[in-house]
KOLKOL-352435 format. One line per 5 residues: for each residue x, y, z of C-alpha. Coordinates in Angstrom, 2 decimals, decimal comma, always signed. Each point is the difference from the previous one (the first is absolute). Example, Ala and Ser with C-alpha at 12.3 -4.5 7.8 and 13.67 -1.06 7.14 Angstrom:
BEGIN
+12,30:-4,50:+7,80 ~ +1,37:+3,44:-0,66
END
This chain:
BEGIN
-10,79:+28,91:-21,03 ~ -0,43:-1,33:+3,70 ~ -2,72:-2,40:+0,82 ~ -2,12:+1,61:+2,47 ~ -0,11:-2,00:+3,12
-3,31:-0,78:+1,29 ~ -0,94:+1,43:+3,55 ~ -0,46:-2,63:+2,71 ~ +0,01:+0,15:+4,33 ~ +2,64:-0,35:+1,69
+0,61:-3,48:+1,83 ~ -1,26:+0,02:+3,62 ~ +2,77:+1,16:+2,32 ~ +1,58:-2,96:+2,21 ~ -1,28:+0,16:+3,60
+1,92:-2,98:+1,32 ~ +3,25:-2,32:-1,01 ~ +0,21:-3,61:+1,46 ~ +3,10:-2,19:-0,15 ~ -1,24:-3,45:-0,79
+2,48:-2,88:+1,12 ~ -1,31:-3,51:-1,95 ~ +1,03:-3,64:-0,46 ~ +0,01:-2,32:-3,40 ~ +0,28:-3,50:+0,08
-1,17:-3,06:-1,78 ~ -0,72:+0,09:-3,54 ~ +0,22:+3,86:+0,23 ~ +3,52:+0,02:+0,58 ~ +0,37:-0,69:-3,56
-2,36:+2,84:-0,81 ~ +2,23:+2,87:-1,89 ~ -0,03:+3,42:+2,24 ~ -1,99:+1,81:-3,23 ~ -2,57:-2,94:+1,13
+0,34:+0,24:+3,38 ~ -0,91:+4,23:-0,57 ~ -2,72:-0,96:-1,90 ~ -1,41:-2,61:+2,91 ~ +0,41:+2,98:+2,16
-1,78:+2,71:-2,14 ~ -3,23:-2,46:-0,57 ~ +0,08:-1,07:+4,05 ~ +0,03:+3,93:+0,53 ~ -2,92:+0,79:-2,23
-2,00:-3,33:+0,99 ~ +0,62:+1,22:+3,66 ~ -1,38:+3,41:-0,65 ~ +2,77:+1,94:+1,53 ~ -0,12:+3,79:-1,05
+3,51:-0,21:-1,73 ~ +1,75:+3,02:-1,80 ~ +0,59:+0,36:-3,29 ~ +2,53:+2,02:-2,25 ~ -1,05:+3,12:-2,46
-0,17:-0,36:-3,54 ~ -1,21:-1,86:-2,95 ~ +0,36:-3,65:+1,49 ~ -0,33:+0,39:+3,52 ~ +1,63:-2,67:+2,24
-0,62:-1,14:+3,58 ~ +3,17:+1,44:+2,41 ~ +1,40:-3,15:+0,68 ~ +3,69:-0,46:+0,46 ~ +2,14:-3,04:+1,15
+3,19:-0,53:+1,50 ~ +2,51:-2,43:-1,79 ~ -1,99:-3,21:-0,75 ~ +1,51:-3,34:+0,64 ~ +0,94:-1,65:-3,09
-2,67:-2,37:-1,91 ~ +0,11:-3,33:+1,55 ~ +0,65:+1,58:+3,47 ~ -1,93:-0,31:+2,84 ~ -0,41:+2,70:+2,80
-1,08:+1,64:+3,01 ~ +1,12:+3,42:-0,16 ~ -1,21:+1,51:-3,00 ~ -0,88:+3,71:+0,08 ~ -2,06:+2,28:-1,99
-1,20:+3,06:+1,15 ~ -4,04:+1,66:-1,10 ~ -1,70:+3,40:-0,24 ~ -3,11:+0,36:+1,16 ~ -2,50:+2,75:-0,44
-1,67:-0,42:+3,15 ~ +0,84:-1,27:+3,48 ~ +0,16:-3,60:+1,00 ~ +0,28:-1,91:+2,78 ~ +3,60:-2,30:-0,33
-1,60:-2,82:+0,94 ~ -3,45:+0,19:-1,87 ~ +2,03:+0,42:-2,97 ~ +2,28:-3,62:+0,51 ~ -3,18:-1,92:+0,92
-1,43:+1,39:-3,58 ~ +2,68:-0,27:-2,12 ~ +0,84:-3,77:+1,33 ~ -3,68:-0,42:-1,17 ~ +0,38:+0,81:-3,01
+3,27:-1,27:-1,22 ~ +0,52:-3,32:-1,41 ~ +1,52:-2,57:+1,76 ~ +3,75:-0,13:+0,79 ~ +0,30:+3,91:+0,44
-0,83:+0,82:+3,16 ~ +0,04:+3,56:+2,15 ~ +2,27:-0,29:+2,79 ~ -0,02:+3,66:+1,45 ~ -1,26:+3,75:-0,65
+2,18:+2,74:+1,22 ~ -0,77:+3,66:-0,51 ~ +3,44:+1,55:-0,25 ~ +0,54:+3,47:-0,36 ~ +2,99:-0,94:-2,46
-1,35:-2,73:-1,50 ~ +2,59:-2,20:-1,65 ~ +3,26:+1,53:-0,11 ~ -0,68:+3,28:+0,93 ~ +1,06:+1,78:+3,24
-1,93:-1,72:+3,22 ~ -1,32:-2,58:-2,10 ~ +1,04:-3,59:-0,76 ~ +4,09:-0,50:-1,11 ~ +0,25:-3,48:-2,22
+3,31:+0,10:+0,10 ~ +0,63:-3,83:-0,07 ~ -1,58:-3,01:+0,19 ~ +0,12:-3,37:+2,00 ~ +0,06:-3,71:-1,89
-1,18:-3,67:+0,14 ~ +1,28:-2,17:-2,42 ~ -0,20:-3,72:-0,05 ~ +2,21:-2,13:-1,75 ~ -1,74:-3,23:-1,24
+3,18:-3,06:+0,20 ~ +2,36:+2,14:+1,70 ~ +1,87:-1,32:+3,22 ~ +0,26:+2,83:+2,42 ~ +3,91:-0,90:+0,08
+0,18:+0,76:-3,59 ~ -2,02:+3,18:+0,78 ~ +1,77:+1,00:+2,54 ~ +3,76:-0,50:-2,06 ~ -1,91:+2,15:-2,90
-1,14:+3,02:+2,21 ~ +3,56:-0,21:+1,76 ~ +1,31:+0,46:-3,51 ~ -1,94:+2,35:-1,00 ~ +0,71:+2,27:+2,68
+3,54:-0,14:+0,14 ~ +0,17:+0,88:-3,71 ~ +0,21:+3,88:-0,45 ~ -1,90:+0,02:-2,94 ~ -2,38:-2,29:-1,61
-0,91:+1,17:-3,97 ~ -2,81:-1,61:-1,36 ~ -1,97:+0,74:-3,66 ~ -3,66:+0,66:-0,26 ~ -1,69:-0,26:-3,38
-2,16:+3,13:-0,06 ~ -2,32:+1,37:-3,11 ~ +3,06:+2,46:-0,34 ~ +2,54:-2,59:-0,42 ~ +2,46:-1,59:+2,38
+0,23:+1,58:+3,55 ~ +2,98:-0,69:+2,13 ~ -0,47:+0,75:+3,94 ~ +2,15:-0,17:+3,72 ~ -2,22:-3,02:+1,54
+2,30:+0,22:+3,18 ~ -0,25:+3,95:+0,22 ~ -3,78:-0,25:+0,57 ~ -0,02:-2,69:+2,75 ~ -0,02:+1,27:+3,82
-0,16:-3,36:+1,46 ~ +0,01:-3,38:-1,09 ~ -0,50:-3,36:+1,71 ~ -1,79:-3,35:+0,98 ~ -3,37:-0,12:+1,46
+0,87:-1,59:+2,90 ~ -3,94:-0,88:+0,98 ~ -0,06:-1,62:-3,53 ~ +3,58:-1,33:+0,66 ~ -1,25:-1,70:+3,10
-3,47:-1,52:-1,90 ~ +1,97:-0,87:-3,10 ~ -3,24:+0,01:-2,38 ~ +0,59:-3,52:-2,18 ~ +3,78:+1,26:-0,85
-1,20:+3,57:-1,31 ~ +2,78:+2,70:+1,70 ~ -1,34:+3,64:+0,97 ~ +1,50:+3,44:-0,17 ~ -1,03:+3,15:+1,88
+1,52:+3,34:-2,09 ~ -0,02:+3,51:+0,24 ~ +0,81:+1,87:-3,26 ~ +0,16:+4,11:-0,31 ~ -2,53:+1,05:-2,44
+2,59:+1,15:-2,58 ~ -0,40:+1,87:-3,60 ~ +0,44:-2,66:-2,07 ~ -2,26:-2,22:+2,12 ~ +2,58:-3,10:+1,46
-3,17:-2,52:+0,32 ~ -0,16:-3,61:+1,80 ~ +0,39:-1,73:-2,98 ~ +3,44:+1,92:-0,67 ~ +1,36:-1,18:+3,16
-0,77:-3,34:-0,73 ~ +1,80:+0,14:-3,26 ~ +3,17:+1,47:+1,71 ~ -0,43:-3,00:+2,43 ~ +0,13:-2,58:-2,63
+3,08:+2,23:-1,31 ~ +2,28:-0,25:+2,55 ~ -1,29:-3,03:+1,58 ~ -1,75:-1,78:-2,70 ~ -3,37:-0,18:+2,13
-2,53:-1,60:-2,12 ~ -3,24:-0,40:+1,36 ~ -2,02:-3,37:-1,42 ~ -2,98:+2,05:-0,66 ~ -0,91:+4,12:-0,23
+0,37:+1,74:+3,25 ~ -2,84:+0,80:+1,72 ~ +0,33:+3,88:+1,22 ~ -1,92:+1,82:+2,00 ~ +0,52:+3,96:+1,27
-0,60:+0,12:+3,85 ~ -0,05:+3,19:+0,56 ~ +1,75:+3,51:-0,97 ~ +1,25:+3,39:+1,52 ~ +2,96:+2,22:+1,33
+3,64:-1,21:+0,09 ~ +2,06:+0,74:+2,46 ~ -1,16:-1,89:+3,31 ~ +2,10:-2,13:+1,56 ~ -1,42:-3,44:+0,24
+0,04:-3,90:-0,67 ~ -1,79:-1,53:-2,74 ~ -2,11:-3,13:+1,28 ~ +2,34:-1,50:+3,26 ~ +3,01:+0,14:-1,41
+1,80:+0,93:+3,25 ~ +3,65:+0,74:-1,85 ~ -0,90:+3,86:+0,49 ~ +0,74:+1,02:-3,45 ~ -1,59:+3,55:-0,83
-2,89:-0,26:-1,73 ~ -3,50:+1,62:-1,29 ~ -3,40:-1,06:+1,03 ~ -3,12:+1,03:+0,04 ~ -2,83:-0,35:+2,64
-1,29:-3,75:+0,31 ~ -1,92:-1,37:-2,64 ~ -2,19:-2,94:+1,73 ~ -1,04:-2,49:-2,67 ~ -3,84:+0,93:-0,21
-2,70:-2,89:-1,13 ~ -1,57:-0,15:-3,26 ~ -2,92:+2,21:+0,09 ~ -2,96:-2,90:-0,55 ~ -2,25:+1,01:-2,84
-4,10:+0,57:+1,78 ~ -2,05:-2,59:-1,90 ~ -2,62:+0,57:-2,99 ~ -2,41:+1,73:+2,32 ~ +2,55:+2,05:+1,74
+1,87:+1,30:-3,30 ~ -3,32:+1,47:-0,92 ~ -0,67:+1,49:+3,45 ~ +3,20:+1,82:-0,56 ~ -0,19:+0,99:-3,68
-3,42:+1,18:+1,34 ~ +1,66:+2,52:+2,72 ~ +2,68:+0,93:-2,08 ~ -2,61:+0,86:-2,62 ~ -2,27:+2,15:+2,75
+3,26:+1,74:+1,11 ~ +0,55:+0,68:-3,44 ~ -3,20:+1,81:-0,22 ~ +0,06:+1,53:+3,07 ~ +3,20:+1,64:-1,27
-1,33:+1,83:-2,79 ~ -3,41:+0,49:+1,89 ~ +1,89:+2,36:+2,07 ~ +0,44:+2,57:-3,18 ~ -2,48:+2,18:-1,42
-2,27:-2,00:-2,09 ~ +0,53:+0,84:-3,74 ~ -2,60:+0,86:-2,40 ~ -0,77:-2,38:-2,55 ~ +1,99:-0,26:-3,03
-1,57:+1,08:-3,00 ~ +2,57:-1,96:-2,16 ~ +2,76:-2,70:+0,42 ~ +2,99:+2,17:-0,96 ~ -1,62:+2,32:+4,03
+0,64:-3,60:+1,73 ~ +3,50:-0,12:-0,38 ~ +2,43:+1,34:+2,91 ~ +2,30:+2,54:-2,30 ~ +0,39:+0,89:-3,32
-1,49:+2,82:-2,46 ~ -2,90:+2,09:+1,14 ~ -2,82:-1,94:-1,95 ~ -0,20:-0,64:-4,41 ~ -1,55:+2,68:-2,15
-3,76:-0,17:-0,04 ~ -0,32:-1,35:-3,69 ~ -0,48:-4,19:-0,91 ~ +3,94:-0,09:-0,17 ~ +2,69:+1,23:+1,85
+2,63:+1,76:-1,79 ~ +3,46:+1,59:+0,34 ~ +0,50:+3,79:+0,95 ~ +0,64:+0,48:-3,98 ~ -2,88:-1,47:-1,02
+1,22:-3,62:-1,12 ~ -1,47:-3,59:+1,30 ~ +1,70:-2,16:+2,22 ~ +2,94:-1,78:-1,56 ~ +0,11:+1,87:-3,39
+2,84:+1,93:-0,91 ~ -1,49:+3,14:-2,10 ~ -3,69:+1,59:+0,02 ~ -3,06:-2,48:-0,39 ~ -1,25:+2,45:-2,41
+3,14:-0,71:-3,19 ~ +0,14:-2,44:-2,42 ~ +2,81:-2,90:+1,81 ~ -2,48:-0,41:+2,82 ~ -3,14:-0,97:-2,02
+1,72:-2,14:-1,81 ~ +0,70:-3,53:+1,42 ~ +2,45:-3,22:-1,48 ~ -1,91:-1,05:-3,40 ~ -3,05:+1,67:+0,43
-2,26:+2,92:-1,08 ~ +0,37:+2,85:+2,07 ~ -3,10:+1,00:+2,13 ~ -2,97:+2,06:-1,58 ~ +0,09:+2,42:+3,00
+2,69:+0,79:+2,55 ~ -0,25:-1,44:+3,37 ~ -1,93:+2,38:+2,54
END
């Protein structure tokens, strides 16, 4: 026999979809992308933005994200795109949101894109643009590796994954390659760094792939972890020169990232000021619906989920039987509990 399943309304429709381009750095560029999602789900509801959620018995918010940099990573082009159920303005929305999060993620841009990410008109992350700084590496010895590298047709390297041992084309992935010749010219206390544009491939080739088919073929080994950082992504297929390289190899770029200051955190009184608007904006978005009537019992409050509990002291299953028990409350195995007398009277 079929469970019944319990009637409930349908999820409000979604009125608007905003393409949300964000930045991680400092200690959350160690944050995992589940806890980066999660950040980004409690900024949402703190900010009181009228997101969308999904049908069914566990309704989640429509949130969806474009390939996350890797844990450890930092970044200034990471995309995820929201549903709304009302219409916002793109940049009351960032001002909100950077209000809410904690520090170290930070709202860059809102786009409303008819295609969202991926989709036809919207926003194509097809590849993505590098920084990586090598900590006790001369930019000669750089510069030997990525020549290396290059002129190899094929670079293998292994990837330990939770499905075993992954073997992947490092060189097959990488559009351009070379010194950053800004960096080059500051020479940061010995520390060599690379500008590289890599094809968002299936496997994912990531930075720290190409750094172990550097050390490959030209035993690069950096004195301490590489510090990467994603400057920005988008289409392939332009023309163009990463950094000033001025030997005219064909490359990918994407539009200008300028390095943007760390947003200063408002002091003691300020924080409160703004945890104060975000709270009023909060209630002025559900002030703008019809005002309820008021509950007559907990299980009314809650968003979705079965029509209400029968009327009696206890809830109980469409067969008759209590919560958690596996045959009527009215037979023997259910009055009787582990080493003790059964009960005088059934349970009502």
């Amino acid at each position: 026999m079929t469970r019944p399943v319990p009637a409930a309304p349908p999820p409000a429709p979604v009125a608007q979809r905003l393409v949300i381009r964000y930045s991680k750095a400092g200690r959350m560029r160690f944050a995992s992308h589940r806890d980066i999602a999660r950040a980004v789900e409690r900024g949402v509801r703190k900010a009181g933005l009228p997101v969308a959620y999904s049908a069914g018995f566990s309704p989640h918010p429509k949130i969806s994200y474009a390939g996350g940099a890797p844990t450890g990573t930092a970044s200034e082009a990471e995309y995820l795109e929201i549903a709304l159920t009302g219409q916002c303005a793109a940049p009351d929305v960032r001002d909100r949101l950077n209000a809410a999060l904690p520090d170290g993620i930070d709202v860059v841009e809102v786009l409303e894109l008819a295609g969202g990410l991926g989709g036809d008109g919207g926003l194509r992350l097809e590849g993505s643009q590098w920084r990586v700084v090598l900590p006790g590496v001369a930019s000669a010895d750089a510069a030997r590796a990525v020549q290396a590298f290059l002129a190899a047709d094929s670079v293998v390297v292994e990837r330990s994954t939770s499905k075993g041992t992954r073997r992947l084309d490092a060189r097959a992935a990488v559009v351009a390659l070379e010194l950053d010749r800004h960096a080059v010219q500051d020479d940061d206390a010995g520390c060599a760094t690379l500008r590289m544009a890599v094809r968002h491939v299936t496997p994912a080739v990531r930075a720290d792939d190409i750094l172990v088919g550097l050390s490959t073929v030209a035993a690069l080994a950096p004195s301490a972890p590489a510090r990467v950082t994603r400057l920005a992504q988008g289409p392939l297929g332009i023309e163009a020169e990463i950094g000033d390289a001025g030997d005219g190899a064909p490359a990918w770029i994407a539009e200008p990232v300028t390095p943007r200051p760390a947003r200063p955190r408002p002091a003691a009184g300020q924080r409160q000021e703004n945890r104060t608007r975000v709270s009023e904006a909060a209630v002025a978005a559900v002030g703008n619906a019809a005002a309820p009537a008021t509950p007559s019992s907990a299980y009314e409050q809650l968003p979705r989920g079965a029509e209400g509990p029968d009327s009696g002291p206890r809830a109980r299953e469409y067969d008759g039987r209590l919560p958690g028990c596996s045959k009527p409350s009215g037979t023997i195995e259910n009055q009787t509990t582990m080493g003790r007398r059964a009960l005088a009277t059934p349970l009502a």
